[in-house]
N, C-alpha and C positions, 0 to 999 in steps of 0.2 A: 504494500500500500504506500502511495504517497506522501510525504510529509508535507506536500504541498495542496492538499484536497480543497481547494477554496473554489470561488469563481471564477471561470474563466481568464487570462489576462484583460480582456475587453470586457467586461462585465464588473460593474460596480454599484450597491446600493446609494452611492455618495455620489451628487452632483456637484460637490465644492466642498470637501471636507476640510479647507484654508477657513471657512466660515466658522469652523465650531476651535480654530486657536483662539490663544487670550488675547490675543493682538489684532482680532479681525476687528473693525470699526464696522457695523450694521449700517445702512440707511434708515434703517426705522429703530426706533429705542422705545418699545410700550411701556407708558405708563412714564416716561421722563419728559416727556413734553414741557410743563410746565418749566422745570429747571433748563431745559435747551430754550426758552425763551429767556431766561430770564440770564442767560450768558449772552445769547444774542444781544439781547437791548443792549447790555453793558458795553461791548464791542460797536455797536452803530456808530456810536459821536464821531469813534477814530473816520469813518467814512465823509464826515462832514471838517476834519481837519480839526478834533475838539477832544480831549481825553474822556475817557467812558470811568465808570467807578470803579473801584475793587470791590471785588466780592471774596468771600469765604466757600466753598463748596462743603459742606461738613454731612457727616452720618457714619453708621457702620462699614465695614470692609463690604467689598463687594455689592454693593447698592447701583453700580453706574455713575459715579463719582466723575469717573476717571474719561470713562469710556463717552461719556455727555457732551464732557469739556474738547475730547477729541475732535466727537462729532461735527461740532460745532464751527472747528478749526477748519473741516476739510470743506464744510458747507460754504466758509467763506473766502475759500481759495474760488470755487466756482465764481465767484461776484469781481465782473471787470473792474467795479468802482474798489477793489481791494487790491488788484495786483500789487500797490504799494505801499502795503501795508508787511510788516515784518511781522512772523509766526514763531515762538518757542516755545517749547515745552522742556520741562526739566525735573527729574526725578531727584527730590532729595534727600532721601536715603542715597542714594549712588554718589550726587555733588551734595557732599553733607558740609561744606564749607563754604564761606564769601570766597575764596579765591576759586572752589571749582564752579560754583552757582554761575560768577561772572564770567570766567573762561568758555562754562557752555552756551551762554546766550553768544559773546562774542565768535563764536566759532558756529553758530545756528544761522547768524545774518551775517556773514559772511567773511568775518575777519581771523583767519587762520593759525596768526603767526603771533601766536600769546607765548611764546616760551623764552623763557627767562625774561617777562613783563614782568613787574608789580602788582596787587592788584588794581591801584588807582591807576597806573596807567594802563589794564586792562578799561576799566572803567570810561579813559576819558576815550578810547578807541572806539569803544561802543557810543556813546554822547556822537562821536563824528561821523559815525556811519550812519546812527539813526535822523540824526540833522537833517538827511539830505531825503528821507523818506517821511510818507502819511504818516507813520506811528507804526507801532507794534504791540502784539496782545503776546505777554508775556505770562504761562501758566507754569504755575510751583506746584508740581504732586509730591505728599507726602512731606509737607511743610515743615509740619511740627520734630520731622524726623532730623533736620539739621542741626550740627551742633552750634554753631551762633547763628543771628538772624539779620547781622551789618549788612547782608545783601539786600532784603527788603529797605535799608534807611536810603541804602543807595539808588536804589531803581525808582523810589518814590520819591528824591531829591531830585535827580540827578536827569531823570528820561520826562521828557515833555510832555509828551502825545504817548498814550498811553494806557490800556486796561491790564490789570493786573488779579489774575486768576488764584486763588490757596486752595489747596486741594486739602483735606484734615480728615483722620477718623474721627479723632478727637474733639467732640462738640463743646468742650471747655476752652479748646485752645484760642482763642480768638480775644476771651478775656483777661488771658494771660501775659500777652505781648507789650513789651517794653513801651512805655509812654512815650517816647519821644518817635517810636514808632507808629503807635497806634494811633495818637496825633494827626500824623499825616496819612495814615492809612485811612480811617472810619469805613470800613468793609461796611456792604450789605452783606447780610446771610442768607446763603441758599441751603436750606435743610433738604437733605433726604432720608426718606424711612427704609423700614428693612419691606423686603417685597413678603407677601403674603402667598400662598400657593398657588392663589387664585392669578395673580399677577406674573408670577414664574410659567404656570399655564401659559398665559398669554405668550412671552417673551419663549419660550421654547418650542412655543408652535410658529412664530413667525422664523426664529430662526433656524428651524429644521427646514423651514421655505427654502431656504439658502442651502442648504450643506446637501439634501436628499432628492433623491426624484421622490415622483409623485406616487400614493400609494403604499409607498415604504412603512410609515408608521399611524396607527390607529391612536386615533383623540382618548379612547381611554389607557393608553398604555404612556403616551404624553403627558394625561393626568396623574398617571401613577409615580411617574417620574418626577414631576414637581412636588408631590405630595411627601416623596421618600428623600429628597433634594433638600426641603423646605425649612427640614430641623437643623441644617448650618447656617442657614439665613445668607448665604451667598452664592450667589448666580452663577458664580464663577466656576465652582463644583458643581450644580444642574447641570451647565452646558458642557463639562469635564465627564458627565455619567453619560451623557448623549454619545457624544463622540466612542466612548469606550463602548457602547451598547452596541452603536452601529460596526464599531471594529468587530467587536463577537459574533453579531449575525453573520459579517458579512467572510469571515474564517471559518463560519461552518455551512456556508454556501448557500444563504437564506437568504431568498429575495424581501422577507418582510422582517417584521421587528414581532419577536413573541415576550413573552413575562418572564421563559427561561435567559433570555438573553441579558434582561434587565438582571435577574438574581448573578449572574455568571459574571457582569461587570462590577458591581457591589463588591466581589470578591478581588478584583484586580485593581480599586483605586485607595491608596493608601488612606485618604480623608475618610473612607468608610469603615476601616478599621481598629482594631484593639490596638494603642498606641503600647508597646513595650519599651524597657531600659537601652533596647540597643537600638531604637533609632534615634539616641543621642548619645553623646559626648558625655565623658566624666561629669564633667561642670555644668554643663546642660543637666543633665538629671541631681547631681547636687543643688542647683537654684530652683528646679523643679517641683522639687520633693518640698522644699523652704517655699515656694509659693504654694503650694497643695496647703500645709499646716499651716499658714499664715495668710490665707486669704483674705484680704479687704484692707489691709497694711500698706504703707506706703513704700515706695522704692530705698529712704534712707530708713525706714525700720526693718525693711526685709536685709540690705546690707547689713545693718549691725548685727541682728541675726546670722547673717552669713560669715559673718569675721571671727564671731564667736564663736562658731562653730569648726574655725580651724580653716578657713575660707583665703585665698591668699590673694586672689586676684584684686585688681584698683577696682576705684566706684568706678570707671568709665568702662572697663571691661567688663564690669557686673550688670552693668547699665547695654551695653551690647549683647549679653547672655540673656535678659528681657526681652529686649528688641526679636532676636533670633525665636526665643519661646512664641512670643504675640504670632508672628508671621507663621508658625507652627500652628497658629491655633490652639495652645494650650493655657494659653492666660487673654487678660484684656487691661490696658493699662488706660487708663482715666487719669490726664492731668489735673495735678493741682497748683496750690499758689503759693508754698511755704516748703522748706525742706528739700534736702538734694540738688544743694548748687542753687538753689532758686527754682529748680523745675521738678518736681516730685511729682508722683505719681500714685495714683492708687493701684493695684495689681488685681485682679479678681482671675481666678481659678476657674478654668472655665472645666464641667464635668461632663463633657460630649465625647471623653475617649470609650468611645464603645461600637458596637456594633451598631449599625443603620436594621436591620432585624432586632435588636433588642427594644426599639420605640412602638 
């Protein structure tokens, strides 16, 4: 027998399976409309030569945050009255610093040759380039994740014509920030909630439009999927169980989607599994086990904790062994306003390592 017993080479239940990566941008975003209006408006002025507001994008992980603000981006490269507008986007957890924050926008609009710059003369490079254009919509994902915030004093002094986008889980964060910043910032807030089944419904039947031909998957087995989806509250993993369903159908040479297929992917994506000690690190499961026992503590009470206990690593590395946990999905940190450096944290324990069958 074959090891290779699938479909045909030419035979595929997937008409775009690029559509179910985390990086595809939809045309249609159900159920976000509101907040892709309310980026739009913000972005208009720059069209009439006038700076648009800042806004704050905030809510839980995987809500469409991210993917909104995209949208939004690409809708308005279509707009002739935009050609000359400049487009960033910037990740900062990746540029967690004023000198990479500035280096990326400068290297986004076109100015290359930042090495061995300053950062103010990265700074004034950027001022000279964006001079000669309408403006530019500059978006910060994962704001709160950088370690200082001199780049926000900068882009709000320093750039003209301008909207300026914060992407945040963290719906504290916004009250947090340095006055001389916030000052000049006065953000509107765009809140988003967590999607509801009924809503993941929606969003997983329009984008299986996208990834599947026609026929492939039945509305009640779509429902079953959001329903079983629905207890991590993020989209992210729905559309991460699709894609793996469709790979199982389609390696056992099934032109449709059955209920075996959906149990048989459950078992293949690790967000649906028993999390054990070895999918981390020493230190990973030593701050682990300290936030399990110590839930609802803050980052400097769960440190002193952790140092008395024989803990050896700095706050800042402890403070990265959080970060790494959150992204794991094993904790959830809630800024606060007192404690750890000025930026403390509450930690909460999140108890979803279990199996997707045991709900």
């Amino acid at each position: 027998m074959s090891s290779f017993n699938f479909l045909s080479h030419n035979q595929t239940i997937f008409s775009n399976s690029d559509a179910l990566d985390t990086d595809f941008i939809p045309k249609i975003l159900p159920h976000r409309e509101d907040q892709q209006r309310s980026i739009a408006e913000s972005i208009a002025p720059l069209l009439k030569n006038r700076s648009g507001p800042s806004l704050i994008l905030q809510g839980p992980a995987g809500v469409g945050k991210s993917v909104s603000a995209k949208r939004v981006l690409m809708d308005l490269e279509e707009l002739d009255d935009a050609i000359d507008i400049s487009k960033v986007y910037v990740n900062c957890w990746k540029a967690n610093t004023t000198y990479k924050v500035m280096t990326e926008i400068a290297h986004q609009i076109g100015f290359k040759f930042t090495h061995n710059l300053k950062t103010n003369e990265i700074i004034n490079k950027i001022i000279e380039k964006l001079d000669k254009r309408k403006g530019v919509v500059i978006i910060l994902d994962e704001a709160d994740k950088a370690d200082d915030y001199d780049f926000l004093y900068h882009i709000l002094e320093n750039l003209t014509r301008k909207t300026l986008i914060l992407i945040t889980n963290d719906e504290s964060w916004s009250k947090k920030i340095d006055f001389r910043i916030a000052s000049r910032l006065t953000p509107e807030i765009v809140n988003y909630s967590e999607y509801t089944s009924n809503q993941i419904f929606d969003i997983l039947k329009e984008r299986i439009k996208y990834a599947f031909y026609q026929n492939v998957w039945s509305e009640d087995l779509i429902e079953q999927v959001a329903i079983t989806s629905s207890k991590f509250k993020d989209i992210r993993i729905a559309i991460k169980l699709v894609k793996q369903i469709g790979e199982v159908a389609e390696n056992e040479s099934s032109k449709k989607i059955e209920i075996n297929h959906l149990n048989k992917a459950i078992s293949k994506i690790p967000d649906f599994k028993i999390k054990s000690s070895k999918d981390f690190n020493e230190t990973e499961n030593f701050v682990k086990k300290i936030c399990e026992e110590h839930s609802g503590k803050t980052t400097g009470e769960l440190f002193s904790i952790y140092s008395k206990r024989g803990g050896k690593k700095s706050e800042k590395t402890f403070k990265r062994v959080l970060d790494t946990l959150e992204k794991k999905r094993i904790i959830t940190q809630r800024m606060t306003s007192e404690g750890f450096r000025g930026r403390s944290s509450i930690i909460k324990y999140n108890s979803i390592e279990k199996k997707i069958t045991d709900y």
